[in-house]
C-alpha positions as CSV (number, residue, x, y, z in Angstrom):
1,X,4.8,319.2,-142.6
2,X,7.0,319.5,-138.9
3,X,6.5,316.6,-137.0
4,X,7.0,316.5,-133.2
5,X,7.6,313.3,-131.6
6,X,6.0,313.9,-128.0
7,X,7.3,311.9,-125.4
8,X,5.1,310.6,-122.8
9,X,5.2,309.7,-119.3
10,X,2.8,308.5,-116.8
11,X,0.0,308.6,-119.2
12,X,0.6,312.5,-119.7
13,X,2.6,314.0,-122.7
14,X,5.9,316.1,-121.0
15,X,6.1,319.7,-121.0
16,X,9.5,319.8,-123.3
17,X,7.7,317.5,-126.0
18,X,4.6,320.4,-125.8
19,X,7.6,323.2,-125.9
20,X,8.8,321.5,-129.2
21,X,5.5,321.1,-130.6
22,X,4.8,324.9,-130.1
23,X,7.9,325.9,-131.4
24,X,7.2,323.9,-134.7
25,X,4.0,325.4,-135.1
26,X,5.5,328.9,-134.6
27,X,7.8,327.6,-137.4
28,X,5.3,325.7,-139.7
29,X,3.5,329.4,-139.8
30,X,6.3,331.2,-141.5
31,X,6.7,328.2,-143.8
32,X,3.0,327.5,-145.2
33,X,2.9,324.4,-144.1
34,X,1.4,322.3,-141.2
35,X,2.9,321.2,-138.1
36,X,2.3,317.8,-136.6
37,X,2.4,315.1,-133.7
38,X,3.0,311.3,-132.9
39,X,2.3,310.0,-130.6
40,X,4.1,306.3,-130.0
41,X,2.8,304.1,-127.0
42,X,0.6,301.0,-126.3
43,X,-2.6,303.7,-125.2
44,X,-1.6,307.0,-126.4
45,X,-4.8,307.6,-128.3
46,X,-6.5,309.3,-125.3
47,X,-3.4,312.3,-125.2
48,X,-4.7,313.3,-129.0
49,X,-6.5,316.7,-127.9
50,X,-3.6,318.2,-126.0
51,X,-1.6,318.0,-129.2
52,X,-4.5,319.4,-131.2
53,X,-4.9,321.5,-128.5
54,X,-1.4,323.5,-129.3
55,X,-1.7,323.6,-133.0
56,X,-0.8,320.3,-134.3
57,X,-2.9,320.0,-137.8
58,X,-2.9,316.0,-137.1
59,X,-2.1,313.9,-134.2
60,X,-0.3,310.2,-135.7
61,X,-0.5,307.4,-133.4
62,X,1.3,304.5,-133.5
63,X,0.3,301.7,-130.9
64,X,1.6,298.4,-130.5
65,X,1.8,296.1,-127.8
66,X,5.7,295.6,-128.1
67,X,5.4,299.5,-127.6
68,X,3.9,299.7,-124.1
69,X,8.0,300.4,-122.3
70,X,10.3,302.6,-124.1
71,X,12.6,301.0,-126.0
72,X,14.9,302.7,-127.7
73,X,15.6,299.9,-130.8
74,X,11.6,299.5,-131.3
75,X,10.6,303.1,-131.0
76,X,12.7,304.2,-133.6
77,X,12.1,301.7,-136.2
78,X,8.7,303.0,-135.5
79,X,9.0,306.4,-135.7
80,X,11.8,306.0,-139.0
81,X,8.4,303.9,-140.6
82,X,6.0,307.1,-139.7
83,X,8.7,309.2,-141.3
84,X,9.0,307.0,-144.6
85,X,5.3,306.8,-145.0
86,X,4.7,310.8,-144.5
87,X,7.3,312.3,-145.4
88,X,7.8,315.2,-143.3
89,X,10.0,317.7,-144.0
90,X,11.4,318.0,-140.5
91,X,11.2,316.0,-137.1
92,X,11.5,317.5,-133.6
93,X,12.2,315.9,-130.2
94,X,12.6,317.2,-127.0
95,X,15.9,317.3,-125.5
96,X,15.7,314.8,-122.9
97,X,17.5,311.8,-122.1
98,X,15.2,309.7,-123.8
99,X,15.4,312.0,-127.3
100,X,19.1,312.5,-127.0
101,X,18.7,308.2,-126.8
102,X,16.0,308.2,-129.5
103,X,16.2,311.1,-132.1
104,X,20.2,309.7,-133.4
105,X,18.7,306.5,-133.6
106,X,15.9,307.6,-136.6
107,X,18.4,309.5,-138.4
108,X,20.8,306.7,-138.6
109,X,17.8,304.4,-139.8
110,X,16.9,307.0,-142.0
111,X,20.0,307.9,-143.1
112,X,19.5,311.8,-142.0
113,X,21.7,314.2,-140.2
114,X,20.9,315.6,-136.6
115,X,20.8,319.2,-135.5
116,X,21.2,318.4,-131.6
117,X,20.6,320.6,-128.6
118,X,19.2,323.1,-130.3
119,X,17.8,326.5,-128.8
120,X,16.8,328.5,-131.6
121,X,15.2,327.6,-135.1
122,X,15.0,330.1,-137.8
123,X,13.3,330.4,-140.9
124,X,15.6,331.6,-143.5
125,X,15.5,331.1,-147.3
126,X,12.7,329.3,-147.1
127,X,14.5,326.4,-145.3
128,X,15.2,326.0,-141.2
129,X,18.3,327.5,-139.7
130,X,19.3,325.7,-136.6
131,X,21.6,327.6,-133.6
132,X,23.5,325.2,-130.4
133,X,25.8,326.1,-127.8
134,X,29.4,325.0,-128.7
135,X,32.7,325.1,-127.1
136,X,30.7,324.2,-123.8
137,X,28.3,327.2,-124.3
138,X,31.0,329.7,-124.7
139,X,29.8,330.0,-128.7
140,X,26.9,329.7,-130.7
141,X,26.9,327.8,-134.3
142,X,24.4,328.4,-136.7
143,X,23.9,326.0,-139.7
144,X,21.5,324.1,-141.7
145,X,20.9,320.6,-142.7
146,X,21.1,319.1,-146.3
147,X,19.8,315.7,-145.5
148,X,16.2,315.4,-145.5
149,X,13.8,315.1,-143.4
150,X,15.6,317.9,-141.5
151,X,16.0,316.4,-137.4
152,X,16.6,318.4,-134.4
153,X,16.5,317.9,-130.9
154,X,15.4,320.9,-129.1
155,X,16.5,321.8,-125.4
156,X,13.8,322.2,-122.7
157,X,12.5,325.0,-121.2
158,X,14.4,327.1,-123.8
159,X,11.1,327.5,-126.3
160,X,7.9,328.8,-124.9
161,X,4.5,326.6,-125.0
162,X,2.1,328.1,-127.4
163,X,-1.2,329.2,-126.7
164,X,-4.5,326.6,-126.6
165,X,-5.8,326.8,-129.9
166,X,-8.4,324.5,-129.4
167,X,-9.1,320.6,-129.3
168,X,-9.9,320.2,-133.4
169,X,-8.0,318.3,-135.7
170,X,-7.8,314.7,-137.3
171,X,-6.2,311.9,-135.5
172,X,-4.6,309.3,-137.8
173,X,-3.4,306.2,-137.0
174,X,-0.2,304.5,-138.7
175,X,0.3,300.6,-138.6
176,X,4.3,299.5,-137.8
177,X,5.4,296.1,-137.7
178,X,8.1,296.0,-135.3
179,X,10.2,292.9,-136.7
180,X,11.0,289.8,-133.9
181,X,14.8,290.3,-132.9
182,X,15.0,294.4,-133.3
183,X,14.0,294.3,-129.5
184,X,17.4,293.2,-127.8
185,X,16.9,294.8,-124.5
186,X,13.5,295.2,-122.1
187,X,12.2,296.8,-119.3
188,X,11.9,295.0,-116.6
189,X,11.2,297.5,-113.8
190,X,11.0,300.7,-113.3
191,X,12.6,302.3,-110.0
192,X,11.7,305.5,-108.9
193,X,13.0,308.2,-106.7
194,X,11.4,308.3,-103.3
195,X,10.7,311.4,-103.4
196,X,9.7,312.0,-106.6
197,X,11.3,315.7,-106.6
198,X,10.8,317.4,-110.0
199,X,13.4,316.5,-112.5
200,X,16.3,319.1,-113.1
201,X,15.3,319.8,-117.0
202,X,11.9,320.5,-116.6
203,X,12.3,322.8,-113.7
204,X,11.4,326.5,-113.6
205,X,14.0,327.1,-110.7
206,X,17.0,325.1,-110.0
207,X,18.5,325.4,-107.0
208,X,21.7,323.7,-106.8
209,X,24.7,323.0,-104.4
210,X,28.0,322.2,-104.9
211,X,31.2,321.4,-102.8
212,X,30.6,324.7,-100.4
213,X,28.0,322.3,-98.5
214,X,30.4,320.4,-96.8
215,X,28.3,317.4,-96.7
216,X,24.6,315.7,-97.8
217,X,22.8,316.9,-94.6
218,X,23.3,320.4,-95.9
219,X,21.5,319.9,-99.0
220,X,18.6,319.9,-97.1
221,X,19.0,323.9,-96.8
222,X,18.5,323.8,-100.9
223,X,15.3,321.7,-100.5
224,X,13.6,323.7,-97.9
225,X,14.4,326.7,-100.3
226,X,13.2,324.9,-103.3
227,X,9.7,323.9,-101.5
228,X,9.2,327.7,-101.6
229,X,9.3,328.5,-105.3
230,X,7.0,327.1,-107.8
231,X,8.5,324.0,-109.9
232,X,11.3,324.5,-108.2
233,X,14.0,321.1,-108.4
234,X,17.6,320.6,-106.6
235,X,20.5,320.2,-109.0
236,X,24.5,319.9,-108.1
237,X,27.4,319.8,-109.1
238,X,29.4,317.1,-110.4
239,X,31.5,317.2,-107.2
240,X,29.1,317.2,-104.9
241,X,27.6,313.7,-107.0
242,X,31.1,312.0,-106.8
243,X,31.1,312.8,-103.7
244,X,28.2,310.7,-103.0
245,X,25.8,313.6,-101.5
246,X,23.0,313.3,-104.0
247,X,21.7,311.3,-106.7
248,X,23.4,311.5,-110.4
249,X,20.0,312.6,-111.8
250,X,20.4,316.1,-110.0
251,X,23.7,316.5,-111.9
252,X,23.9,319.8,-113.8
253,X,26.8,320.1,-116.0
254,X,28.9,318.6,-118.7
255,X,28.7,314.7,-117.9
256,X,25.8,315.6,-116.3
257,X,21.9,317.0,-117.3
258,X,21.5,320.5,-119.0
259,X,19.1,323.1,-118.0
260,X,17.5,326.3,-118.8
261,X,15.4,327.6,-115.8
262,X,14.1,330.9,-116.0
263,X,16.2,331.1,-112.4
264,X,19.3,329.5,-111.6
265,X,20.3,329.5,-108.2
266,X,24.4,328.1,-107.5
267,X,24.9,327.5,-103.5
268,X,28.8,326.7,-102.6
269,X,29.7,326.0,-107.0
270,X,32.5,327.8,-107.5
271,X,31.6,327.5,-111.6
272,X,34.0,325.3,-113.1
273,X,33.6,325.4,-117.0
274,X,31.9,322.0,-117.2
275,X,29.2,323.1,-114.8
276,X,28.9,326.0,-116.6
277,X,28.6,324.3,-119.7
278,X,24.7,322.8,-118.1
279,X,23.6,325.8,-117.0
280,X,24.5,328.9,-119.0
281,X,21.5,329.1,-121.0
282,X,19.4,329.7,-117.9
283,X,17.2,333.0,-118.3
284,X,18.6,334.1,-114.5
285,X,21.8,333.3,-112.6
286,X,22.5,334.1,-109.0
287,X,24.9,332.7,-106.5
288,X,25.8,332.5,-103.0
289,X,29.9,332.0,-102.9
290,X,32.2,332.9,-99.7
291,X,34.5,333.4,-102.4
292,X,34.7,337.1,-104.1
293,X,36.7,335.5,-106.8
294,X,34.7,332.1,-107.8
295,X,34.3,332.0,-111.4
296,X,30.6,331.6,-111.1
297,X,30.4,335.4,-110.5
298,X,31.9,336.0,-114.2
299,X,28.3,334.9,-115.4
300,X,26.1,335.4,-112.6
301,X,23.4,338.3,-112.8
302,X,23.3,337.9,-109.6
303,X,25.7,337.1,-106.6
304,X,25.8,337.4,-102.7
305,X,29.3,336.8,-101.4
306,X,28.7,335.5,-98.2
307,X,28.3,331.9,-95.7
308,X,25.7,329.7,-97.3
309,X,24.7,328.4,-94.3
310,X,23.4,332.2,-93.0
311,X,22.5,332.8,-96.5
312,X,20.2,330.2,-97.3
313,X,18.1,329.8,-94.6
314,X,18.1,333.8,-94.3
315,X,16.7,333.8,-98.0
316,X,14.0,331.3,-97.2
317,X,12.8,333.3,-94.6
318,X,12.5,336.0,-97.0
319,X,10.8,334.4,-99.6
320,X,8.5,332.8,-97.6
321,X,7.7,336.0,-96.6
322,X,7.7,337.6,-99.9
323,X,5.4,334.5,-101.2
324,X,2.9,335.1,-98.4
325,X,1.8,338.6,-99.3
């Protein structure tokens, strides 16, 4: 059995947990065995059928009350118990923040190894082959894992969903004590953005600006082209963060969030390696530099050389245009 560990939030399971699930049961296939989910929450029951709904065999959920806010110390001595009791041969996660917090966790407490970052899983010898970026993208490293139950972490919007299957398929539910004194650390609130733009990761276009817009006012130019495209999200660069022009959740790069839209749009990045290092895996890249020489044109499919501020606001135009036909 592959397991997938769907992450959920605002009572909905997210789109890179689904991605992972569909990319086990792709994999489960060529294996002959049966892909699964769990589900881990205080009232997660409900979020059964979209998991079936993909191709997961059996849905696991694991409520408890001391469950109801992430944590990352409780969550994984749950999900390490649902992994001694069922032994599944593998365990996915999504590459998010909170799997990249979570999935190391279980394999410490179960005393696995972790393939991490992952965007490709193979089937070969009967056993899963696991590829990452190294060398901050500029290489690939395939490799398997001797440790069992096999654990990856799988980057988002790098695997595509599956089709709906249907909504059949047994839900079982898995009692976990979670011992008094694991939980060191609680939620007390949770602070959202304002505006509640799209996150970065989950994006289908990123549209990001770097030290070429001069200021924060000008990242309103990137906004007004991302309300144009469909799950469309503003990224930056790390510069343009320290600079104090945007949030640190819009960060694409190295110390920053990593992304694979199917287009990546850099406005004023010249494309130091770190930033590359976020964004390379992207399906598209194009760029607007005044810059014939910026490095970003090395890996950009492609590139306008030319004044973002005549640029941008030209393109929006045009895809407003485009979009209205």
């Amino acid at each position: 059995m592959i397991a997938v560990y769907l992450e959920t939030r605002d009572g909905k399971i997210k789109k890179s947990s689904l991605e992972a699930l569909s990319e086990a049961k792709r994999r489960a296939g060529e294996l002959g065995v049966a892909a699964a989910a769990v589900l881990v929450g205080a009232a997660v029951a409900d979020l059964a059928p979209g998991a079936h709904a993909l191709g997961a065999a059996k849905v696991y959920i694991i409520e408890d009350r001391a469950l109801g806010d992430y944590s990352s110390q409780a969550y994984a001595v749950a999900l390490a118990g649902f992994a001694a009791e069922t032994k599944p041969s593998a365990l996915f996660f999504a590459a998010t923040a909170r799997g990249k917090d979570l999935a190391p966790r279980v394999a410490a407490r179960l005393g696995a190894s972790l393939a991490s970052d992952c965007t490709k899983v193979a089937v070969k010898d009967g056993t899963l082959e696991f590829t990452r970026p190294i060398y901050a993208g500029k290489a690939f490293l395939s490799f398997r894992l001797k440790s069992s139950p096999l654990l990856a972490t799988l980057r988002p919007n790098v695997f595509p969903l599956g089709e709906i299957a249907g909504s059949g398929g047994e839900t079982v539910r898995i009692d976990v004590t979670i011992p008094e004194g694991v939980v060191r650390g609680r939620v007390a609130e949770v602070i959202k953005e304002e505006s509640a733009e799209l996150d970065v990761t989950e994006a289908d276009v990123v549209v990001s600006g770097g030290r070429g817009l001069k200021g924060p006012e000008a990242f309103s130019l990137l906004r007004d082209l991302a309300a144009v495209l469909p799950r469309a999200a503003v990224g930056a660069s790390r510069s343009a963060v320290d600079s104090g022009w945007i949030g640190h959740q819009h960060q694409v790069g190295q110390t920053g969030k990593t992304v694979s839209p199917n287009l990546y749009l850099a406005v004023g990045i010249s494309g130091a390696i770190q930033h590359l290092a976020g964004m390379s895996s992207s399906k598209v890249i194009a760029a607007v530099n005044k810059d014939p020489e910026a490095p970003i044109f090395k890996v950009a499919d492609y590139g306008i050389v030319g004044d973002l501020f005549e640029v941008v606001p030209r393109l929006t135009e045009e895809l407003k245009k485009a979009l209205a036909e």
